[in-house]
TIKOL-327100 format. One record per residue: x negated, y, z of N, C-alpha, C in turn. Coordinates in steps of 0.2 Angstrom, whole numbers, plus 5000, padded with zeros to 4 digits. Atoms other than C-alpha are relative to their C-alpha. Example, Ala and Ser with C-alpha at 12.3 -4.5 7.8 and 13.67 -1.06 7.14 Angstrom:
% TIKOL-327100
499649945000493849785039499650065000;500449944999493249955036500450055003;
This chain:
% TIKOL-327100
500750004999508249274995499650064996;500349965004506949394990499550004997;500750035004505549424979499550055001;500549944998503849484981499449974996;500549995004502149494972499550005003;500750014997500649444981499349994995;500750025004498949484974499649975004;500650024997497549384981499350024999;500750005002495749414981499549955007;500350024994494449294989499750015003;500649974996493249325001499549944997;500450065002491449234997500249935005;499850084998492049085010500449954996;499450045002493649065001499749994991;500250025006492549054982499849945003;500350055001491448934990500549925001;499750085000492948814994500549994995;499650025005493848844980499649964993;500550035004492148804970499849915000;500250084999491948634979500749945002;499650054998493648584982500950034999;499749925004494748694971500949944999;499850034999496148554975500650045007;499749944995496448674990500550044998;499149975003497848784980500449975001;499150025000499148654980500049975006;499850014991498648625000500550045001;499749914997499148805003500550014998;499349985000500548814992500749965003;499350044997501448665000499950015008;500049964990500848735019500350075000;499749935001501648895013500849975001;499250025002503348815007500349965006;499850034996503248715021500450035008;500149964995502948805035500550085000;499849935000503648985030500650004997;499649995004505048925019499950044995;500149945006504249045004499949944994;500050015004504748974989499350044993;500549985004502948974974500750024993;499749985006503949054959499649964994;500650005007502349064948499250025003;500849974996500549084952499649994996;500549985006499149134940499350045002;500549974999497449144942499650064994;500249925004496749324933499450015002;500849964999495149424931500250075002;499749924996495049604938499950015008;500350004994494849654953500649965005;499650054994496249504960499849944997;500350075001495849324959500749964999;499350025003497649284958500750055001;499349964998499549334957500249934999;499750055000500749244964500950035001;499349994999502849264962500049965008;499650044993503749224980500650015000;499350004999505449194985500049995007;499750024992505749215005500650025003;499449984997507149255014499950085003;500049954998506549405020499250035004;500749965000504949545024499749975004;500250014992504749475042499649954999;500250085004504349285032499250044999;500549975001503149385024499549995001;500449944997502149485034499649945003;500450034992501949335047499649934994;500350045003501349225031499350014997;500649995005500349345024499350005006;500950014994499149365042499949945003;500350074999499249175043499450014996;500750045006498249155025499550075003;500649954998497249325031499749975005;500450014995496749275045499549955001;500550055001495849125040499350004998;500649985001494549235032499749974995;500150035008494749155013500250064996;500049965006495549285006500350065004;499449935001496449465005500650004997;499550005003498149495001500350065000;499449924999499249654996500649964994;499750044998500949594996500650034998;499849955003502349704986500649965001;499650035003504249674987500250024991;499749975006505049664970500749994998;499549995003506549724962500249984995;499750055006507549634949500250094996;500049945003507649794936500750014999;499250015001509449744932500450035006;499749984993509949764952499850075001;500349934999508849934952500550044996;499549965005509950004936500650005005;499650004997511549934945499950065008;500149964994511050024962500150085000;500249955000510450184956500750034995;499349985001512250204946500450025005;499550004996513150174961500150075003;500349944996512150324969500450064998;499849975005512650434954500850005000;499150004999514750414957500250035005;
């Protein structure tokens, strides 16, 4: 499984239902695990210019890509969507290169 880094930021529709019904987070993260098989790692709502970060686990980009234009497309929020490297597997890797 892999891991990736989803920043989110909402759009005004997605504050005003988060304002009135801020319950809706743990819809979405169990329509995600459901539905996409993406395991929530960790999820943290932040100030700055993103409204949340969240760890994933899926099986792969493809999982993704097709989860991330589900929740886009609903027109709550933005996403940009990074895979992430284990620093360990990155050292490991970049030796191998090096032989």
């Amino acid at each position: 499984m892999a891991l990736f880094v989803m920043l989110t930021t909402l759009t005004d529709e997605g504050m005003e239902t988060l304002k009135h019904r801020p319950e809706r987070i743990r819809e979405v993260d169990k329509e995600v695990m459901e539905r996409f098989g993406v395991k929530l790692i960790a999820q943290y709502a932040v100030m700055g210019p993103y409204d949340f970060v969240n760890i994933l686990e899926a099986p792969d980009n493809d999982t993704i890509v097709k989860m991330a234009i589900e929740l886009g497309s609903r027109g709550t929020i933005r996403t940009l969507t990074m895979p992430a490297i284990d620093v360990e597997q990155l050292i490991k890797d970049l030796q191998e290169l090096s032989k």
